[in-house]
N, C-alpha and C positions, 0 to 999 in steps of 0.2 A: 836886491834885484827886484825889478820891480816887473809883475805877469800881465799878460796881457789880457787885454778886457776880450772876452768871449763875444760870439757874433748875437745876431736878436734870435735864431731859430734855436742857437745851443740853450740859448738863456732862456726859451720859453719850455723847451724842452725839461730845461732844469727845473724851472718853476713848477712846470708841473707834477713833476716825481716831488716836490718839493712840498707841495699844495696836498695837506693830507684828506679838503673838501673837493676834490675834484672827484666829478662820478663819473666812472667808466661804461660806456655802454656792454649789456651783454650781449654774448653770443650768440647769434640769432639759432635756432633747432627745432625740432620736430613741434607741431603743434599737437596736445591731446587735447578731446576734444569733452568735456566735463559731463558724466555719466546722467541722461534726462531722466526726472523724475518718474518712478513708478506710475503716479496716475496717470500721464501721457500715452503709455504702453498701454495700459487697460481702457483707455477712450477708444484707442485702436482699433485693440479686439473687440471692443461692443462694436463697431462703427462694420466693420467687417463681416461681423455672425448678422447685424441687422443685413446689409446688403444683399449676403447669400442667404437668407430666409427671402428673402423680395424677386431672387432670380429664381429661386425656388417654386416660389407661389408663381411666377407668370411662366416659368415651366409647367408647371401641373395643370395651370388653365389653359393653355396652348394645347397639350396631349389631352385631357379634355375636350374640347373644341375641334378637335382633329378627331377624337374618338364617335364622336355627336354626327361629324359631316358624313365619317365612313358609314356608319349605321343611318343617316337617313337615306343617303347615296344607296344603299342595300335596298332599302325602305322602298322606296321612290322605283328602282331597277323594277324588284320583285312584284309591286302594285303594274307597275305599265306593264309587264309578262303576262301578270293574270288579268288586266284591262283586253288585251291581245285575245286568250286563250277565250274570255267571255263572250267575247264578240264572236269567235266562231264557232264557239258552240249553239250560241242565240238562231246560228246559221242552219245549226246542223237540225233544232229541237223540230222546225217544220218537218221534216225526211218521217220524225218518227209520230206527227201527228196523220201523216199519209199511210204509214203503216196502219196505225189503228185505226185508221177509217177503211181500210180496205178489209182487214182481219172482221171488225163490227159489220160490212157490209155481205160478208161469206157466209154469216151464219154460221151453225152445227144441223145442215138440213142434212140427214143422213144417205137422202136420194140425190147429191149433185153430182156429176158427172167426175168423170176420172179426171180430167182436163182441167176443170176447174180448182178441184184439191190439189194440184200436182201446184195449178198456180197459186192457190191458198198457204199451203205450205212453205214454197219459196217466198211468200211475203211475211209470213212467220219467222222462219227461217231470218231473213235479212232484218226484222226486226230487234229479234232477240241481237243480234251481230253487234247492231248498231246499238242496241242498249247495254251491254256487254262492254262496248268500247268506251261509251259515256260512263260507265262507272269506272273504269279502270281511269279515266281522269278526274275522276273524284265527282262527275253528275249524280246525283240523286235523285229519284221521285216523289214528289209529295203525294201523300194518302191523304188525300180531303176529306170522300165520302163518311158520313158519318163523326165528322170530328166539331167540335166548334167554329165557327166562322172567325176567323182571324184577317183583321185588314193587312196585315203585314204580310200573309200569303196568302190569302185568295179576295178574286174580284169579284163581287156580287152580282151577276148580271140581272136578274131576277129572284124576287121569292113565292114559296109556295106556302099558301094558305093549309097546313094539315094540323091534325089531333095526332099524328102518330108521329113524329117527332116532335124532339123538346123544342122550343122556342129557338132561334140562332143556330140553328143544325145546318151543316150541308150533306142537302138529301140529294145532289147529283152534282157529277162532274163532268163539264162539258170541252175542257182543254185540260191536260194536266199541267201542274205546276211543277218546275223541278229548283233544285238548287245546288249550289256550285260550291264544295268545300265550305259549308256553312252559311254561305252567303246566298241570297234570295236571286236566282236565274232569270225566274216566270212566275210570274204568279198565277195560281188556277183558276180557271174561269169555271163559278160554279152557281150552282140554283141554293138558297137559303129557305129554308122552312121558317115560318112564323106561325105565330095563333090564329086562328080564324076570329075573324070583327062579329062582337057579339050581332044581332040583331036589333030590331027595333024594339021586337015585344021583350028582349033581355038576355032569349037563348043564343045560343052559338050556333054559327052555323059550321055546319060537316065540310 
Protein backbone atom coordinates (compact mmCIF):
# COMPACT_ATOMS: atom_id res chain seq x y z
CA UNK A 1 0.00 0.00 0.00
CA UNK A 2 1.31 2.90 -0.82
CA UNK A 3 0.79 6.45 2.14
CA UNK A 4 0.19 9.35 1.32
CA UNK A 5 2.52 12.16 0.82
CA UNK A 6 1.97 14.60 3.97
CA UNK A 7 1.01 18.33 3.27
CA UNK A 8 4.02 21.23 3.34
CA UNK A 9 2.93 22.63 6.91
CA UNK A 10 2.92 18.68 8.32
CA UNK A 11 6.28 18.37 6.77
CA UNK A 12 7.78 21.49 8.02
CA UNK A 13 6.51 20.88 11.18
CA UNK A 14 8.23 17.52 10.95
CA UNK A 15 11.25 18.94 9.77
CA UNK A 16 11.58 20.85 12.42
CA UNK A 17 11.06 18.42 15.54
CA UNK A 18 13.40 16.63 13.15
CA UNK A 19 16.17 19.45 12.83
CA UNK A 20 18.23 18.83 15.96
CA UNK A 21 19.95 22.69 15.05
CA UNK A 22 16.93 24.53 15.14
CA UNK A 23 17.03 27.11 18.25
CA UNK A 24 13.86 27.75 20.06
CA UNK A 25 13.31 31.10 21.24
CA UNK A 26 12.97 31.64 25.10
CA UNK A 27 10.48 32.37 27.18
CA UNK A 28 10.26 35.88 27.69
CA UNK A 29 10.27 36.76 32.17
CA UNK A 30 11.01 38.95 34.61
CA UNK A 31 13.89 41.15 33.89
CA UNK A 32 16.69 41.55 37.12
CA UNK A 33 18.35 44.14 36.83
CA UNK A 34 22.53 43.38 37.57
CA UNK A 35 23.71 44.55 41.08
CA UNK A 36 25.73 48.34 40.28
CA UNK A 37 29.12 48.51 41.56
CA UNK A 38 30.10 49.54 45.12
CA UNK A 39 31.94 52.51 44.00
CA UNK A 40 28.77 54.03 42.30
CA UNK A 41 27.02 53.87 45.76
CA UNK A 42 30.01 55.71 47.51
CA UNK A 43 30.23 58.59 44.60
CA UNK A 44 26.67 59.17 45.88
CA UNK A 45 27.17 59.36 49.42
CA UNK A 46 30.12 61.81 48.97
CA UNK A 47 27.99 63.83 46.34
CA UNK A 48 25.24 64.09 48.86
CA UNK A 49 27.38 64.84 52.44
CA UNK A 50 29.03 67.51 49.99
CA UNK A 51 25.59 69.13 48.99
CA UNK A 52 24.25 69.06 52.72
CA UNK A 53 27.58 70.76 54.05
CA UNK A 54 26.80 73.69 51.17
CA UNK A 55 23.09 73.97 52.33
CA UNK A 56 24.57 73.95 55.66
CA UNK A 57 27.07 76.82 55.20
CA UNK A 58 24.44 79.20 53.43
CA UNK A 59 22.12 78.28 56.22
CA UNK A 60 24.40 79.43 58.82
CA UNK A 61 25.22 82.63 56.77
CA UNK A 62 21.71 83.48 56.13
CA UNK A 63 20.94 83.05 60.31
CA UNK A 64 23.93 84.99 60.53
CA UNK A 65 22.91 87.76 58.39
CA UNK A 66 19.58 87.74 59.78
CA UNK A 67 21.24 87.94 63.28
CA UNK A 68 23.53 91.13 62.16
CA UNK A 69 20.24 92.94 60.64
CA UNK A 70 18.26 92.27 64.14
CA UNK A 71 21.17 93.77 66.15
CA UNK A 72 21.83 96.76 63.94
CA UNK A 73 18.02 97.23 63.53
CA UNK A 74 18.34 97.32 67.77
CA UNK A 75 21.39 99.34 67.15
CA UNK A 76 19.87 102.03 64.93
CA UNK A 77 16.11 101.96 67.03
CA UNK A 78 18.07 102.66 70.48
CA UNK A 79 20.62 105.46 68.84
CA UNK A 80 17.41 107.46 67.24
CA UNK A 81 15.61 107.17 71.07
CA UNK A 82 18.64 108.51 72.59
CA UNK A 83 19.17 111.22 69.48
CA UNK A 84 15.37 112.09 70.65
CA UNK A 85 15.89 112.07 74.44
CA UNK A 86 19.39 114.49 73.77
CA UNK A 87 17.68 116.96 71.96
CA UNK A 88 15.24 117.57 74.79
CA UNK A 89 17.30 117.50 77.27
CA UNK A 90 19.65 120.15 75.24
CA UNK A 91 16.09 121.84 75.87
CA UNK A 92 15.68 121.46 79.18
CA UNK A 93 19.78 122.48 80.29
CA UNK A 94 18.81 126.40 79.70
CA UNK A 95 15.68 126.17 82.62
CA UNK A 96 18.64 125.20 84.94
CA UNK A 97 21.20 127.72 83.72
CA UNK A 98 18.12 130.49 84.75
CA UNK A 99 18.06 128.76 87.98
CA UNK A 100 21.62 129.32 88.73
CA UNK A 101 21.62 132.79 87.82
CA UNK A 102 18.76 133.60 89.84
CA UNK A 103 20.16 131.54 93.12
CA UNK A 104 24.06 133.56 92.28
CA UNK A 105 21.88 136.64 91.96
CA UNK A 106 19.98 136.22 95.81
CA UNK A 107 23.24 136.18 97.37
CA UNK A 108 23.47 134.91 101.32
CA UNK A 109 22.63 138.71 102.39
CA UNK A 110 21.38 137.80 105.76
CA UNK A 111 19.27 141.23 105.76
CA UNK A 112 16.79 140.33 102.64
CA UNK A 113 13.43 140.64 103.20
CA UNK A 114 10.98 137.61 103.83
CA UNK A 115 9.56 138.02 100.23
CA UNK A 116 12.46 137.64 98.66
CA UNK A 117 13.76 134.24 100.36
CA UNK A 118 10.24 132.86 100.22
CA UNK A 119 11.16 133.65 96.30
CA UNK A 120 14.78 132.52 96.60
CA UNK A 121 13.79 129.36 98.06
CA UNK A 122 11.27 128.35 95.46
CA UNK A 123 13.90 128.80 92.92
CA UNK A 124 16.09 126.44 94.75
CA UNK A 125 13.58 124.42 95.50
CA UNK A 126 12.57 124.13 91.60
CA UNK A 127 16.15 123.78 90.85
CA UNK A 128 17.10 121.01 92.76
CA UNK A 129 13.59 119.23 91.17
CA UNK A 130 14.70 119.80 87.91
CA UNK A 131 18.42 118.51 88.54
CA UNK A 132 16.87 115.62 90.34
CA UNK A 133 15.04 114.72 87.24
CA UNK A 134 17.93 115.13 85.00
CA UNK A 135 19.88 112.59 86.93
CA UNK A 136 17.26 110.15 87.13
CA UNK A 137 17.70 110.25 83.12
CA UNK A 138 21.04 109.63 83.48
CA UNK A 139 22.17 113.85 83.03
CA UNK A 140 25.34 114.41 84.92
CA UNK A 141 27.23 117.53 85.77
CA UNK A 142 30.64 118.28 84.95
CA UNK A 143 33.08 119.60 87.70
CA UNK A 144 35.38 121.80 85.73
CA UNK A 145 36.52 124.17 88.27
CA UNK A 146 39.85 123.25 89.20
CA UNK A 147 40.43 120.30 86.86
CA UNK A 148 42.70 120.26 83.82
CA UNK A 149 41.39 121.93 80.75
CA UNK A 150 40.11 119.29 78.38
CA UNK A 151 38.98 120.19 74.65
CA UNK A 152 36.64 117.37 74.74
CA UNK A 153 34.62 119.04 77.69
CA UNK A 154 35.15 122.28 78.02
CA UNK A 155 35.19 125.51 75.74
CA UNK A 156 37.84 127.90 76.57
CA UNK A 157 36.34 131.28 76.40
CA UNK A 158 39.18 133.03 77.77
CA UNK A 159 42.55 132.74 79.90
CA UNK A 160 43.73 134.24 83.04
CA UNK A 161 47.13 135.22 83.29
CA UNK A 162 47.96 133.82 87.28
CA UNK A 163 51.01 132.25 89.69
CA UNK A 164 48.32 130.50 91.69
CA UNK A 165 47.36 128.08 89.42
CA UNK A 166 49.10 125.49 87.49
CA UNK A 167 49.56 126.33 83.81
CA UNK A 168 46.07 124.80 81.91
CA UNK A 169 43.75 124.92 84.98
CA UNK A 170 40.18 125.91 84.85
CA UNK A 171 40.02 128.60 87.37
CA UNK A 172 36.19 129.44 86.72
CA UNK A 173 33.07 128.25 85.25
CA UNK A 174 31.03 130.16 83.42
CA UNK A 175 28.21 127.71 81.89
CA UNK A 176 28.20 124.31 83.28
CA UNK A 177 28.98 121.33 81.13
CA UNK A 178 26.88 118.23 81.66
CA UNK A 179 26.81 114.86 80.14
CA UNK A 180 24.25 112.29 79.08
CA UNK A 181 25.06 108.59 79.95
CA UNK A 182 28.59 108.98 79.14
CA UNK A 183 28.29 110.90 76.27
CA UNK A 184 29.30 114.70 76.13
CA UNK A 185 25.72 116.83 76.33
CA UNK A 186 27.52 120.51 76.87
CA UNK A 187 30.42 121.35 77.02
CA UNK A 188 31.51 123.96 79.77
CA UNK A 189 32.28 127.21 79.19
CA UNK A 190 35.09 128.09 81.26
CA UNK A 191 38.06 130.82 82.07
CA UNK A 192 41.86 128.80 81.75
CA UNK A 193 44.70 129.95 83.72
CA UNK A 194 48.10 130.25 82.03
CA UNK A 195 51.57 131.59 83.18
CA UNK A 196 52.09 135.04 83.15
CA UNK A 197 54.42 136.47 79.96
CA UNK A 198 57.76 137.11 81.37
CA UNK A 199 58.77 140.67 81.10
CA UNK A 200 61.03 142.60 79.15
CA UNK A 201 63.77 143.02 81.71
CA UNK A 202 63.23 138.72 82.40
CA UNK A 203 60.86 138.95 85.55
CA UNK A 204 57.29 137.78 85.43
CA UNK A 205 54.77 139.56 85.83
CA UNK A 206 51.98 139.00 88.97
Amino acid sequence: MTSKPQNQSDQEIAGSEADPTTVQEPVAGPTVAAPEPPIVHQADLEAAKAESEQWRDRFLRKAAELENFRKRTERERAEAAANVTIGLLVEMLPVMDACERALESFGEDASEQGKLKKYREGVELLYKQLGSTLNRLGVVALESKGQKFDPHLHDALTHLESQDYEDNTVVEELRRGYLYKGRLLRPAQVVVASRPKPKEDGTTQK
